[in-house]
Steps between C-alpha positions, in 0.01 A plus 500: 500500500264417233324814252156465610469826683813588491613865370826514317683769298733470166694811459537511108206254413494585147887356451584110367584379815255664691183458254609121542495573880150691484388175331598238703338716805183562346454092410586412873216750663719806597372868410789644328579916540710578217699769440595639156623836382219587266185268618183471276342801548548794773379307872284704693655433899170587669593386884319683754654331802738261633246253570344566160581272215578671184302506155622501207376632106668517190382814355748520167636211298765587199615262274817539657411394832322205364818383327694518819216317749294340289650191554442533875168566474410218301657215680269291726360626800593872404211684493370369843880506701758735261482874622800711282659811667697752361854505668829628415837318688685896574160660618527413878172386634294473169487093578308534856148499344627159345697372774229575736308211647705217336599199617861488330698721210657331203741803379646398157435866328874605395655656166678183310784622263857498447611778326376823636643829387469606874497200709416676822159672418439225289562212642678528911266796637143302405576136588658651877301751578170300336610256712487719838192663392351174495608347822446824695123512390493135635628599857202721530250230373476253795284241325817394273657229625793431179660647255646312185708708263630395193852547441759314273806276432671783435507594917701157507745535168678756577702384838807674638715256361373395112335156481732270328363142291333272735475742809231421743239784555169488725333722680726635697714606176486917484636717203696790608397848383894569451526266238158544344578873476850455392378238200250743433241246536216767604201273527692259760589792685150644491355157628822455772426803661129473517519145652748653766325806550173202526653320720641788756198642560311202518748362771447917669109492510477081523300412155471161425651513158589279225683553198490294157831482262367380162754462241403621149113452506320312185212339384116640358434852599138611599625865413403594136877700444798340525739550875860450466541173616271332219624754262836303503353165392308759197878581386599174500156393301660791235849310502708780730673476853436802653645416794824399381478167757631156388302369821172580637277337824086612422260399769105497385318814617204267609712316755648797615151664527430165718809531702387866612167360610596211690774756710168677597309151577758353704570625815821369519645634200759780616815721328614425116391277246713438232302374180755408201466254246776287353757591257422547126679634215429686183542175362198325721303808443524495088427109510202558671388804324565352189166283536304824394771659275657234300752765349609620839850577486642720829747709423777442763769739360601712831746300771239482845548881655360333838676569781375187703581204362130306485642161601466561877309244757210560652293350783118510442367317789427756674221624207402135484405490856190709383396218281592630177569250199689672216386546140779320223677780370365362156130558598564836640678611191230286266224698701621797465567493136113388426365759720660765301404395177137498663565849575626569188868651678722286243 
């Protein structure tokens, strides 16, 4: 499959991963129907019949919604192939007017946190049940033909029995909800359920579905607020740990972004992709962000509260398959430090 006229949805366009998505789609041909929760202006649906296409018009733009899709609308391509639609992951149905007529779904819109005062509403009920919603509207849309979903490391971290220093993991490495539940690691258990509930129904009503497993996600956002993956490196920029981890692995948002396309482009590309990057530590980190704050000093006070010791193995060839080349670690983290002083979020 290549984009030119091809239809394709992003659930949660307006998102760091996914604005990187919309981008990437947009420069290769593809019309792109996002979804967002609060899109530029109230849409007016006006579809007649089933054989009609729709029309759209933006009758009411706040500041508000410009700060949240503005950045969508002005990448390349945009204003001839980008159509935003209001969507909300618990409401069931309110992606079909999105969903309908595509090509293929990219669904990467879930809450990222982890603390949450009440983990279920907050974090369990909208990645699952956003997660159905979303692949039930696509068994009633025959034109899609794949479904890519975003996921994370943290559906492989968490097995049954606790990954010890130099384990092995690949794809076929699954965290348990037990043990995510019982280490009160909420967001793992909100992403572990989601891919299972994913990958249950998919196998029911035969989707073709993929799933990407991106390790902590860096490098330049498009987004003009900070997400919670790039607002680690900002801590570290102010000289704290937040995390409390001796040992991180990043991956660059733009490969990942790639990795998600090429899954669509080649028809071979089937099941889980896990995307990690090698092992760094606070250490690497301050060394490289010291180029831009030559008075960095990260405070490293707490003992590493990680459950998972970071150290593991990992196979990537399946990822590389795709024909992705990975970013250096230092020119993620070097890119991502410029592009928020650009943006003026450091």
């Amino acid at each position: 499959m290549n984009g030119g006229g091809n239809v394709v949805c992003v659930t949660g366009a307006s998102g760091y991963i996914a604005s990187w998505i919309v981008k990437l789609l947009l420069l290769r041909g593809y019309t792109v129907k996002g979804t967002v929760r609060d899109p530029v202006g109230k849409i007016i649906d006006m579809c007649y019949h089933a054989i009609l296409k729709c029309t759209f018009m933006y009758i009411y733009c706040s500041p508000e919604d410009q700060k949240k899709t503005g950045h969508l609308l002005a990448l390349d391509g945009a204003k001839e192939r980008l159509k935003l639609f209001k969507a909300n992951l618990l409401e069931e149905g309110s992606f079909e007017h999105a969903i309908d007529g595509c090509d293929a779904v990219f669904h990467t819109a879930s809450p990222v946190t982890l603390t949450a005062a009440d983990p279920q509403a907050e974090l369990i009920k909208p990645a699952v049940m956003g997660t159905l919603n979303i692949l039930k509207t696509c068994t009633k849309v025959s034109t899609v033909k794949r479904v890519i979903i975003t996921s994370s490391m943290a559906t492989v971290m968490f097995p049954k029995s606790p990954l010890k220093p130099n384990d092995f993991v690949d794809e076929t490495t699954f965290s348990d909800p037990s043990v995510c539940e019982e280490e009160k690691q909420w967001y793992a258990l909100s992403k572990t359920l989601a891919e299972d509930a994913a990958w249950r129904f998919a196998k029911a009503n035969n989707i073709d579905l993929i799933v990407m497993n991106p390790c902590l996600v860096v490098g330049p956002i498009l987004q003009p607020t900070l997400n919670f993956s790039v607002d680690v490196i900002a801590d570290f920029i102010n000289g704290k740990n937040t995390c409390n981890r001796r040992y991180y692995r990043l991956v660059d948002v733009r490969d990942l972004a790639l990795a998600h396309v090429k899954a669509l482009e080649t028809p071979s590309a089937n099941g889980r992709y896990i995307i990690d990057g090698p092992l760094v530590t606070t250490k690497d980190i301050e060394n490289v962000l010291r180029e831009f704050v030559p008075d960095l000093c990260i405070t490293d006070e707490n003992e590493d509260i990680d459950i998972i010791s970071r150290t593991y193995k990992v196979s990537l060839e399946k990822v590389k398959s795709l024909g992705i080349d990975f970013t250096p670690t230092e020119t993620s983290l070097r890119d991502t430090v410029l592009c928020l002083k650009e943006k003026c979020l450091v």
